[in-house]
PyMOL commands that place a pseudoatom at each C-alpha (Angstrom):
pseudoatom trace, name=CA, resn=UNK, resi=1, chain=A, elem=C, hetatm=0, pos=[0.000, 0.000, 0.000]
pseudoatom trace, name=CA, resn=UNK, resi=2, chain=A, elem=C, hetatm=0, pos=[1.183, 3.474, -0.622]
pseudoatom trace, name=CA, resn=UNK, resi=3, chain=A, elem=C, hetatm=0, pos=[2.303, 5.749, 2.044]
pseudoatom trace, name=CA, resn=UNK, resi=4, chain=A, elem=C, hetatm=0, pos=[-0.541, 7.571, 2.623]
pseudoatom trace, name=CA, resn=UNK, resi=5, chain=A, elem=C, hetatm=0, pos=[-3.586, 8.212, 5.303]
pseudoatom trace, name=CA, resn=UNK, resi=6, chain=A, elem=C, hetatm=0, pos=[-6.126, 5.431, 5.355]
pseudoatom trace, name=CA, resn=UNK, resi=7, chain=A, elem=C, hetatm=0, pos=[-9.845, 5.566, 6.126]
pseudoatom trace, name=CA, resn=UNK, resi=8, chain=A, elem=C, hetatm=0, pos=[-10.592, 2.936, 8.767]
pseudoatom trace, name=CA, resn=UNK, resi=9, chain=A, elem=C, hetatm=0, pos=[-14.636, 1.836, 9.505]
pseudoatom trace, name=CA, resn=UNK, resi=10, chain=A, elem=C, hetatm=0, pos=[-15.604, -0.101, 12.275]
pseudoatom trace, name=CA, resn=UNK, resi=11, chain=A, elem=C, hetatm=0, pos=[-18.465, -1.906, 12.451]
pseudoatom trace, name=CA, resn=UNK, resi=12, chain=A, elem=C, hetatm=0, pos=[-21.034, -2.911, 14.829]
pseudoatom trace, name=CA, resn=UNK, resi=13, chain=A, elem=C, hetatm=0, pos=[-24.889, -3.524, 15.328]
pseudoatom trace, name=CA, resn=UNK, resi=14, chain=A, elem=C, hetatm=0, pos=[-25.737, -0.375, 17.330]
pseudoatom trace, name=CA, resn=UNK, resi=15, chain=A, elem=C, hetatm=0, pos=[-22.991, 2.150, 16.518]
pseudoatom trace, name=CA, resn=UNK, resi=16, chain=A, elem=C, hetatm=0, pos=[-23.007, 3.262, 20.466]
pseudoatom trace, name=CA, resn=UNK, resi=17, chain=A, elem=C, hetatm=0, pos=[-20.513, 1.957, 22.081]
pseudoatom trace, name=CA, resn=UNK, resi=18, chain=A, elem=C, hetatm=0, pos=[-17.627, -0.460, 20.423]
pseudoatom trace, name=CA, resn=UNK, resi=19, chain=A, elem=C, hetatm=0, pos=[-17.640, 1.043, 16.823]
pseudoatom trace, name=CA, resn=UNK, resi=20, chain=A, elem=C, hetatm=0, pos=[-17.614, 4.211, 18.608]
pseudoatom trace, name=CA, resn=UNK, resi=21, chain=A, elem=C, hetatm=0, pos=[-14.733, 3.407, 20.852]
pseudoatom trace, name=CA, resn=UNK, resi=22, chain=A, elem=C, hetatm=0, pos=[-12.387, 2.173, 18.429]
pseudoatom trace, name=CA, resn=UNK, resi=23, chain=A, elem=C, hetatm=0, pos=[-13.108, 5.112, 16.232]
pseudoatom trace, name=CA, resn=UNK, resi=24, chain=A, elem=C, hetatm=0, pos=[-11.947, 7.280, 18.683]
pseudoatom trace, name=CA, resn=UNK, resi=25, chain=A, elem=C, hetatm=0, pos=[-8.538, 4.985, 19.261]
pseudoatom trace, name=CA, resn=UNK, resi=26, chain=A, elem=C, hetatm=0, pos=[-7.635, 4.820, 16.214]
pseudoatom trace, name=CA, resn=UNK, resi=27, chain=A, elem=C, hetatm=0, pos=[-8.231, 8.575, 16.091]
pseudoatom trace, name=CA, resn=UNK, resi=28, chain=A, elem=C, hetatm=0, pos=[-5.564, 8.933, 18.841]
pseudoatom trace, name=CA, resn=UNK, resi=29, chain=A, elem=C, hetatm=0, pos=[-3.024, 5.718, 17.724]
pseudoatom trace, name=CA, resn=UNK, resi=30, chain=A, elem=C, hetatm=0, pos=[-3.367, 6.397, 13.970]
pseudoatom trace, name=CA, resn=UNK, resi=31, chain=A, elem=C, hetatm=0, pos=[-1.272, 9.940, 14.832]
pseudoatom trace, name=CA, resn=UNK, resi=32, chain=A, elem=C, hetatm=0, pos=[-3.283, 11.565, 11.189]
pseudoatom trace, name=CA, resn=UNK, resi=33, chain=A, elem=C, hetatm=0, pos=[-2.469, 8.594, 9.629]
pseudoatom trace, name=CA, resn=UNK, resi=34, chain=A, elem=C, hetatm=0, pos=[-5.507, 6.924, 9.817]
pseudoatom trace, name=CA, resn=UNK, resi=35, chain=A, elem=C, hetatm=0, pos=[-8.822, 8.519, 9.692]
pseudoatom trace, name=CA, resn=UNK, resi=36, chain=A, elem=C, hetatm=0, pos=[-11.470, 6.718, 11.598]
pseudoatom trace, name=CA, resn=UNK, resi=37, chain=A, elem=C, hetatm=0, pos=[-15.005, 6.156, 11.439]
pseudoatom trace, name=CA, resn=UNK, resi=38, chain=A, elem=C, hetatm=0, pos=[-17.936, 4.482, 13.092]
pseudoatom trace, name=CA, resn=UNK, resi=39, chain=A, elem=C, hetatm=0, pos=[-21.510, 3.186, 12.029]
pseudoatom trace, name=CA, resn=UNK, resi=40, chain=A, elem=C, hetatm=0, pos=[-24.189, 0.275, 12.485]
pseudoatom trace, name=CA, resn=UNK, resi=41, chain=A, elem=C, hetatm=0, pos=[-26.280, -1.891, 10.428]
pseudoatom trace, name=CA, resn=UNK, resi=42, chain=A, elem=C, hetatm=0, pos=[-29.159, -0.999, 12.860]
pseudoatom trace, name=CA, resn=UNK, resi=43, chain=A, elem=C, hetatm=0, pos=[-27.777, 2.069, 14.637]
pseudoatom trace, name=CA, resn=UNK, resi=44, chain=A, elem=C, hetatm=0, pos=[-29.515, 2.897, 18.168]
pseudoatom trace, name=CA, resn=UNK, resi=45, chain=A, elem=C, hetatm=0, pos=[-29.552, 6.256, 17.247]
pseudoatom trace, name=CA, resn=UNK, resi=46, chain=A, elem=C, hetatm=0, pos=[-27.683, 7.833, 20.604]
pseudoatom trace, name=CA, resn=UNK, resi=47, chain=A, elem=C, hetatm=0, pos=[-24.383, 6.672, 21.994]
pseudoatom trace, name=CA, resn=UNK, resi=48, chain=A, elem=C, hetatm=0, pos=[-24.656, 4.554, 25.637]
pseudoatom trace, name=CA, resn=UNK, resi=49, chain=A, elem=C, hetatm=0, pos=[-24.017, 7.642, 28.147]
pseudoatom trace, name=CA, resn=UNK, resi=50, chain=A, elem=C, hetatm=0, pos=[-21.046, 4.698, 29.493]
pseudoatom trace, name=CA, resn=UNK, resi=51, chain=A, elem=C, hetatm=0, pos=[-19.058, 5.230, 26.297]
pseudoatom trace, name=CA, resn=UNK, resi=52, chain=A, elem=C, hetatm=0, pos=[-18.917, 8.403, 26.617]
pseudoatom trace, name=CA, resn=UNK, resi=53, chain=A, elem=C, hetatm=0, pos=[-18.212, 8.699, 30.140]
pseudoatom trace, name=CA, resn=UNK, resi=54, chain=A, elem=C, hetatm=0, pos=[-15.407, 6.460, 29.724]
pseudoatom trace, name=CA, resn=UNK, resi=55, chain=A, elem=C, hetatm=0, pos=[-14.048, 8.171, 26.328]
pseudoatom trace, name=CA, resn=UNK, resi=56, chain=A, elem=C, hetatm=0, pos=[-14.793, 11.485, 28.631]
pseudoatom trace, name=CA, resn=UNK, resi=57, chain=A, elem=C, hetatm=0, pos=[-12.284, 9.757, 31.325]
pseudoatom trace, name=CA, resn=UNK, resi=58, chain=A, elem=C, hetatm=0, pos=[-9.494, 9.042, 29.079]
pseudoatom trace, name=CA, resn=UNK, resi=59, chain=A, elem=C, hetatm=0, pos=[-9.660, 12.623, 27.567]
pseudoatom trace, name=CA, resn=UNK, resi=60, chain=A, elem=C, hetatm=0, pos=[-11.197, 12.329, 24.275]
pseudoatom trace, name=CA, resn=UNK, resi=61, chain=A, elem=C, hetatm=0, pos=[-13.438, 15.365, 22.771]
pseudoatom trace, name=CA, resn=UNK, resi=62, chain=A, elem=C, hetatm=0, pos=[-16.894, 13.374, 21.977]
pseudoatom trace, name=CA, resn=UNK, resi=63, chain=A, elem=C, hetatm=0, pos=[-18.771, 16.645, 20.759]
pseudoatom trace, name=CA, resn=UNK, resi=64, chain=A, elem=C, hetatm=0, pos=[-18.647, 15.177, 17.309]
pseudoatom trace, name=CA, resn=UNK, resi=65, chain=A, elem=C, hetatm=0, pos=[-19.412, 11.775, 17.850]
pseudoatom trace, name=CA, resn=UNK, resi=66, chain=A, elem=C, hetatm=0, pos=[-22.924, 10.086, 16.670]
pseudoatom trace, name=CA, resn=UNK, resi=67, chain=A, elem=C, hetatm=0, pos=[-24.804, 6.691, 16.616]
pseudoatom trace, name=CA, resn=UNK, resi=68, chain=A, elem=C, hetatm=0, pos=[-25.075, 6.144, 12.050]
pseudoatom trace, name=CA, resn=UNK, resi=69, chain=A, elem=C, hetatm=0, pos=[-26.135, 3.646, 9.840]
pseudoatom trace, name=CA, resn=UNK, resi=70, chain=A, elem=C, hetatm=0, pos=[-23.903, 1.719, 7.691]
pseudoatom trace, name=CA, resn=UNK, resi=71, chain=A, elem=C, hetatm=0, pos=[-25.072, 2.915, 4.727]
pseudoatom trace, name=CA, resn=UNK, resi=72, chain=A, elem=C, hetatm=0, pos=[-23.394, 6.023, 5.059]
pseudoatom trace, name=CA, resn=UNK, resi=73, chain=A, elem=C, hetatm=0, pos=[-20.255, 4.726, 3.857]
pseudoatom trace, name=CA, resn=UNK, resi=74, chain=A, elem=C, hetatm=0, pos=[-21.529, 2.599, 1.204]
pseudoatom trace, name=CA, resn=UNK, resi=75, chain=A, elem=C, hetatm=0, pos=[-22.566, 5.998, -1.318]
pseudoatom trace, name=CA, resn=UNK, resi=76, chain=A, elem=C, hetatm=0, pos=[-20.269, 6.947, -3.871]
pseudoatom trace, name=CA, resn=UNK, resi=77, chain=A, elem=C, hetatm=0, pos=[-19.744, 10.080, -2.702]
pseudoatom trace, name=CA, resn=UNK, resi=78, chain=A, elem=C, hetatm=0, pos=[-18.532, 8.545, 0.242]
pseudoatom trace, name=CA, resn=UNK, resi=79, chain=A, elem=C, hetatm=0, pos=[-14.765, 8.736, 1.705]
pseudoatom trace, name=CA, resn=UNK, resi=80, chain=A, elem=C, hetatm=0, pos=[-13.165, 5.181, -0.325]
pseudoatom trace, name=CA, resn=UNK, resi=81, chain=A, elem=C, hetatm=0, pos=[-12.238, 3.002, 2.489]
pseudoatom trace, name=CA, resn=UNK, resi=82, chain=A, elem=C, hetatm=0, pos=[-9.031, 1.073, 2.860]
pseudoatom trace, name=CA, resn=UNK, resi=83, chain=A, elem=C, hetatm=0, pos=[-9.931, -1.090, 5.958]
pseudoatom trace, name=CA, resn=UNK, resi=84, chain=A, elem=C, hetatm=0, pos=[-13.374, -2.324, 7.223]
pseudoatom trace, name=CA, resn=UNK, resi=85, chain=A, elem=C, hetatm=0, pos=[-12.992, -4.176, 10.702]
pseudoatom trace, name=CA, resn=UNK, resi=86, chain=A, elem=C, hetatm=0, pos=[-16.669, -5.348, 12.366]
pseudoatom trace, name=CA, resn=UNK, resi=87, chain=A, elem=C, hetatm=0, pos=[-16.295, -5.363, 16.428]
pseudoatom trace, name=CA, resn=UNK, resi=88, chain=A, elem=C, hetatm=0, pos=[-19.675, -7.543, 17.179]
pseudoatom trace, name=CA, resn=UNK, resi=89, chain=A, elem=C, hetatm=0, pos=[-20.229, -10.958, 16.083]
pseudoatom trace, name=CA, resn=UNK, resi=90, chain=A, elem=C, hetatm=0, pos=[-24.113, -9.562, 14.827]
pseudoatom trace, name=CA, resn=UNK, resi=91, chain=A, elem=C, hetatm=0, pos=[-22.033, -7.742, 11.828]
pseudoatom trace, name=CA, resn=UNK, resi=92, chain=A, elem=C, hetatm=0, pos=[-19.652, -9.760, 10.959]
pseudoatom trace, name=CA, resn=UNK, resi=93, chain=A, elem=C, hetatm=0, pos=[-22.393, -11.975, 10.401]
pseudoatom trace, name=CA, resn=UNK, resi=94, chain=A, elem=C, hetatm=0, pos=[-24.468, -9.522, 8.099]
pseudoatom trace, name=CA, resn=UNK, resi=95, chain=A, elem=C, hetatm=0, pos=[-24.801, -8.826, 4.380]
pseudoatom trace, name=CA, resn=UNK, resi=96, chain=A, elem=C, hetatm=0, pos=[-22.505, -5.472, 4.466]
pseudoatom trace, name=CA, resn=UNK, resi=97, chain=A, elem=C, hetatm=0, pos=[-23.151, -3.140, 1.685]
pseudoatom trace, name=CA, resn=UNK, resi=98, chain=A, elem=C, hetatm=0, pos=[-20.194, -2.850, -1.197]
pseudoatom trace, name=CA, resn=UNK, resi=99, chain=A, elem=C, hetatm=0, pos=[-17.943, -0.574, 0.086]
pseudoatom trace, name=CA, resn=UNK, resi=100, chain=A, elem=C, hetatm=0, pos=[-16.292, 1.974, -2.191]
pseudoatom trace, name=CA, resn=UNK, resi=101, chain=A, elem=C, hetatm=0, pos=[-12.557, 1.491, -2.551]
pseudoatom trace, name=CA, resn=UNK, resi=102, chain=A, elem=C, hetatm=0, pos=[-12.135, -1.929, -2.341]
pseudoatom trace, name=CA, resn=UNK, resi=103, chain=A, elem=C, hetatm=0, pos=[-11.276, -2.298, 1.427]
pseudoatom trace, name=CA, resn=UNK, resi=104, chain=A, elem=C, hetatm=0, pos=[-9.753, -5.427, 3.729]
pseudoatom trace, name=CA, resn=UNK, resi=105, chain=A, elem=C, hetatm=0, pos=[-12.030, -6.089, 5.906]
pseudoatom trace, name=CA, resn=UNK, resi=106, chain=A, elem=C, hetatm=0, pos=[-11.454, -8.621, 9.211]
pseudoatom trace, name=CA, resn=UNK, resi=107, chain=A, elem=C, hetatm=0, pos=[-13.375, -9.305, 12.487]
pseudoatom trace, name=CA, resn=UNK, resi=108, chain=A, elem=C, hetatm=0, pos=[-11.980, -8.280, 15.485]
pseudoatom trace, name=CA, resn=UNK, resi=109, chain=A, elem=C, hetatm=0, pos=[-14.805, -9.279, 17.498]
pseudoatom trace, name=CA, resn=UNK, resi=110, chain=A, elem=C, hetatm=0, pos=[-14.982, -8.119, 21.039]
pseudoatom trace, name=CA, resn=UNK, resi=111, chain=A, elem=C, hetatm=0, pos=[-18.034, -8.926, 24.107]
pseudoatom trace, name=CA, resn=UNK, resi=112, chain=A, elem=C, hetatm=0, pos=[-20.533, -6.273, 23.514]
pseudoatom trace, name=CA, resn=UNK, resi=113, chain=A, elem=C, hetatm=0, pos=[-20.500, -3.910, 26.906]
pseudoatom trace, name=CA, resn=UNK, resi=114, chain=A, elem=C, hetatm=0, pos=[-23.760, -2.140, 26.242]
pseudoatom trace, name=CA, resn=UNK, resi=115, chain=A, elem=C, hetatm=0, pos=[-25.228, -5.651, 27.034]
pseudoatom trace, name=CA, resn=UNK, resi=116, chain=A, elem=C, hetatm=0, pos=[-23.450, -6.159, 30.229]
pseudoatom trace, name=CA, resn=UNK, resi=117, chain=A, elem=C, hetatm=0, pos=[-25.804, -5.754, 33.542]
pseudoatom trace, name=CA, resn=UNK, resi=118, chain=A, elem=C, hetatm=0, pos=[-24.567, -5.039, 37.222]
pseudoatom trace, name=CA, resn=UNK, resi=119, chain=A, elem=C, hetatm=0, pos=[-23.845, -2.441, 39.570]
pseudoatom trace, name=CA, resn=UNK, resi=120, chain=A, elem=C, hetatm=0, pos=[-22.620, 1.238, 38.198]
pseudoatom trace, name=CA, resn=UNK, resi=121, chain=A, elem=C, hetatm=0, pos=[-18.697, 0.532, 38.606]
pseudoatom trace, name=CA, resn=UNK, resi=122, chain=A, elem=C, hetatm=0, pos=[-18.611, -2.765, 37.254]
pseudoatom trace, name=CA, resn=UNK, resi=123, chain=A, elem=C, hetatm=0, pos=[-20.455, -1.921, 34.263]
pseudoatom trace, name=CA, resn=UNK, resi=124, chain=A, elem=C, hetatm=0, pos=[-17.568, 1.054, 33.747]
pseudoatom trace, name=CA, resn=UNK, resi=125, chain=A, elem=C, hetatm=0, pos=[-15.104, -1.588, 34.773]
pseudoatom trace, name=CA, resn=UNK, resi=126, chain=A, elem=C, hetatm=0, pos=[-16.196, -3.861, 31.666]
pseudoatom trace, name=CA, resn=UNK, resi=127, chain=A, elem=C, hetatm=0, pos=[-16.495, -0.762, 29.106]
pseudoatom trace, name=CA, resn=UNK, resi=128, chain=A, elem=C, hetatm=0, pos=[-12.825, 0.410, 30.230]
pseudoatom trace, name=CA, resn=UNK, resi=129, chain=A, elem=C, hetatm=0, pos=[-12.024, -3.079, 29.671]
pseudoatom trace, name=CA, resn=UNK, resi=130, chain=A, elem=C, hetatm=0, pos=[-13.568, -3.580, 26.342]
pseudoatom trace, name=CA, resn=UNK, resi=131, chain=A, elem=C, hetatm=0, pos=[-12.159, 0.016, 25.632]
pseudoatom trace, name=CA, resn=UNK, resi=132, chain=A, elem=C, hetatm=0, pos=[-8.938, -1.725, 26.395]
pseudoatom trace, name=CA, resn=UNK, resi=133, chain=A, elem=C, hetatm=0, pos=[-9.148, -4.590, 24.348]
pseudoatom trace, name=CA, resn=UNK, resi=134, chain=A, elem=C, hetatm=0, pos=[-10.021, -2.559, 20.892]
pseudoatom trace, name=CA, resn=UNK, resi=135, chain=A, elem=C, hetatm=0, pos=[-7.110, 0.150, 22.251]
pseudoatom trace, name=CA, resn=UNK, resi=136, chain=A, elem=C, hetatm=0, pos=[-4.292, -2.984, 21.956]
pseudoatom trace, name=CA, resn=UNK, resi=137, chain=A, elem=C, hetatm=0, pos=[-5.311, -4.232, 18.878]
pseudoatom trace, name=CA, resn=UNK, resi=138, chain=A, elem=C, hetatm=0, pos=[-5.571, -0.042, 17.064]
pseudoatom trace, name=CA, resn=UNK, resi=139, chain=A, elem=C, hetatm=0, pos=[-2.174, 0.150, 18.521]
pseudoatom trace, name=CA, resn=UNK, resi=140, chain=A, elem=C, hetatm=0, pos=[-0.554, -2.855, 17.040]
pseudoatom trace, name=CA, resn=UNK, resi=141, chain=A, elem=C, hetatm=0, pos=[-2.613, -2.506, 13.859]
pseudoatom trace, name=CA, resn=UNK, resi=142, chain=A, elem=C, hetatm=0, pos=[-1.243, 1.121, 13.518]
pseudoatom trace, name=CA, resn=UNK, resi=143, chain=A, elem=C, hetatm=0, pos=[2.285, -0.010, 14.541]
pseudoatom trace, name=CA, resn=UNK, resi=144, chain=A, elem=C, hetatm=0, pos=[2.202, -2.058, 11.008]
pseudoatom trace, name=CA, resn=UNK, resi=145, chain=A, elem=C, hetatm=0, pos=[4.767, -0.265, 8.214]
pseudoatom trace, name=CA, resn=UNK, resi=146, chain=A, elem=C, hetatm=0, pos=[1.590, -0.521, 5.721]
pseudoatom trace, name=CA, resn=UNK, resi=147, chain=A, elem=C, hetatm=0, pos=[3.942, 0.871, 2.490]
pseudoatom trace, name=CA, resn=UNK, resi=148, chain=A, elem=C, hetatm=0, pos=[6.123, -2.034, 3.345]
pseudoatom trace, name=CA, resn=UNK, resi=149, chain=A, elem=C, hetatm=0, pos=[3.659, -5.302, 3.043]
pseudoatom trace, name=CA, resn=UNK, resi=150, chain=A, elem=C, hetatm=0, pos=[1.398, -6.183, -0.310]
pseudoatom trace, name=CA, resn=UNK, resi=151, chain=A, elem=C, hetatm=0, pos=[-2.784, -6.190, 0.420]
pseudoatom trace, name=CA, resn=UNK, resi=152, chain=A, elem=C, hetatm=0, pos=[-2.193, -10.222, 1.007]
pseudoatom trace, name=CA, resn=UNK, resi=153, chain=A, elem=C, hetatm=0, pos=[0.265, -9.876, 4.117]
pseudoatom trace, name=CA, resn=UNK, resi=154, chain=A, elem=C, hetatm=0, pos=[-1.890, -6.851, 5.064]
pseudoatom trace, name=CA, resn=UNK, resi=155, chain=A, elem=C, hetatm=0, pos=[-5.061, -9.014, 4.765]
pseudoatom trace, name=CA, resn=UNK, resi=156, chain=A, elem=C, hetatm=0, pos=[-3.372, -11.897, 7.238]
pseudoatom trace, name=CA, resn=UNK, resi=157, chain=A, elem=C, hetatm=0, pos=[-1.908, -9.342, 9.465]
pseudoatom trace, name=CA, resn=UNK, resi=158, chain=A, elem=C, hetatm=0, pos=[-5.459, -7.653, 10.603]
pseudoatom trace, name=CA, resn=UNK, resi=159, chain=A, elem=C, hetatm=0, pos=[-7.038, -11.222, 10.787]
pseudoatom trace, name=CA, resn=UNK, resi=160, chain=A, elem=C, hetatm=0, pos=[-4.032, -11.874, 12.930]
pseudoatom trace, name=CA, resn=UNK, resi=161, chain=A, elem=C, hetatm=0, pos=[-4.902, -9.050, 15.289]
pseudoatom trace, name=CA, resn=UNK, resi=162, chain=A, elem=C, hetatm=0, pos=[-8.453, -9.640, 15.076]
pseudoatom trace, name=CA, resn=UNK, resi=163, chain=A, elem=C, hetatm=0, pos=[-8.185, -13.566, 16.327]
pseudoatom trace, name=CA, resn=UNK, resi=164, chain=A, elem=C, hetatm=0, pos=[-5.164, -12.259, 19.227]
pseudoatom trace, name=CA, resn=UNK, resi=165, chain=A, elem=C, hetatm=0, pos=[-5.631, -12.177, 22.566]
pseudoatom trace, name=CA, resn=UNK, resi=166, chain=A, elem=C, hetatm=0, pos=[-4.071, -8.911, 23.417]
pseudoatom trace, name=CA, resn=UNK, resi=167, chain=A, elem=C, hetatm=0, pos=[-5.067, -8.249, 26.794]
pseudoatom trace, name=CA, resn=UNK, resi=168, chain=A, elem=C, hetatm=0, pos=[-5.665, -10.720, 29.856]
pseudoatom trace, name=CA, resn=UNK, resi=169, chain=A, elem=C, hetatm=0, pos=[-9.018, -10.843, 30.846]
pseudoatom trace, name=CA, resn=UNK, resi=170, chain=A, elem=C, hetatm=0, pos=[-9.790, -10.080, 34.486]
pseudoatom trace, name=CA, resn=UNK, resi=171, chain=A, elem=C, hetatm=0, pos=[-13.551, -11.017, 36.083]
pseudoatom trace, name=CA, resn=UNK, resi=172, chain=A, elem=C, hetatm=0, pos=[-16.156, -8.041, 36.562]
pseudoatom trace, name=CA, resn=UNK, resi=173, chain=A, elem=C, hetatm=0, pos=[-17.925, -8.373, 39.959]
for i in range(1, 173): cmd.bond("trace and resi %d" % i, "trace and resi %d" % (i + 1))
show_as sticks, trace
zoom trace
């Protein structure tokens, strides 16, 4: 691939919390590299108030963030994407639209945190974690010298960090 920025979309159901969160990652890990993006197949239409506490906690601006479909990013007119990563087994699953630009696309599947029900802290315990999890995988995906590998080592590499346990798991009371 040719040095340049690339236009990352992450993919989930809802489009409010682990979409969201990685789009904001790679926002800080991609250094203007990579340009990042968020949306749903069946967006919720508001982002869970515990992503953006947590994205609040570990200083990110969310003023411009949004809960949005899919389609989206499937016009012509929109930005040509160069990687397409779904974070929720639900959209992996799916019939994505084509996406302009020709993208590689992996799963990098992670437990969904809006689902998660207990107490206050432990549900922001299991976002930060989840936050965590999408965070190591950005930062060794953005560590990759992109000019230097052809689209089929690329393509291997992202499954690679999509099937890698990056972060030890630790229970939520």
């Amino acid at each position: 691939m040719a040095n340049r920025g690339y236009n990352v979309l992450f993919l989930c159901t809802g489009n409010s919390a682990r979409s969201i969160m990685a789009e904001c990652a790679i926002g800080r890990w991609g250094k203007g590299k990579f340009a990042g993006f968020s949306a749903g197949s069946h967006p919720r239409g508001e982002i869970h108030p515990m992503t953006l506490r947590i994205l609040r906690e570990l200083n990110y601006d969310v003023s411009g963030l949004r809960s949005k479909s899919w389609d989206e990013f499937a016009r012509p007119e929109s930005p040509p994407l160069d990687f397409v990563f779904t974070v929720c087994d639900s959209a992996a699953g799916e019939a994505c639209p084509l996406w302009p630009g020709q993208p590689i696309t992996a799963h990098w599947g992670v437990a969904d945190p809006a689902a998660f029900a207990g107490p206050q802290e432990a549900v922001r315990r299991f976002f930060l974690r989840i936050y965590r999890e999408l965070e190591n995988r950005i930062r060794v995906f953005t560590s990759l010298r992109l000019e230097a590998l052809d689209r089929f080592a690329i393509e291997r590499r992202v499954r690679e960090i999509g099937k890698a346990r990056l972060e030890k798991e630790e229970p939520v009371s």
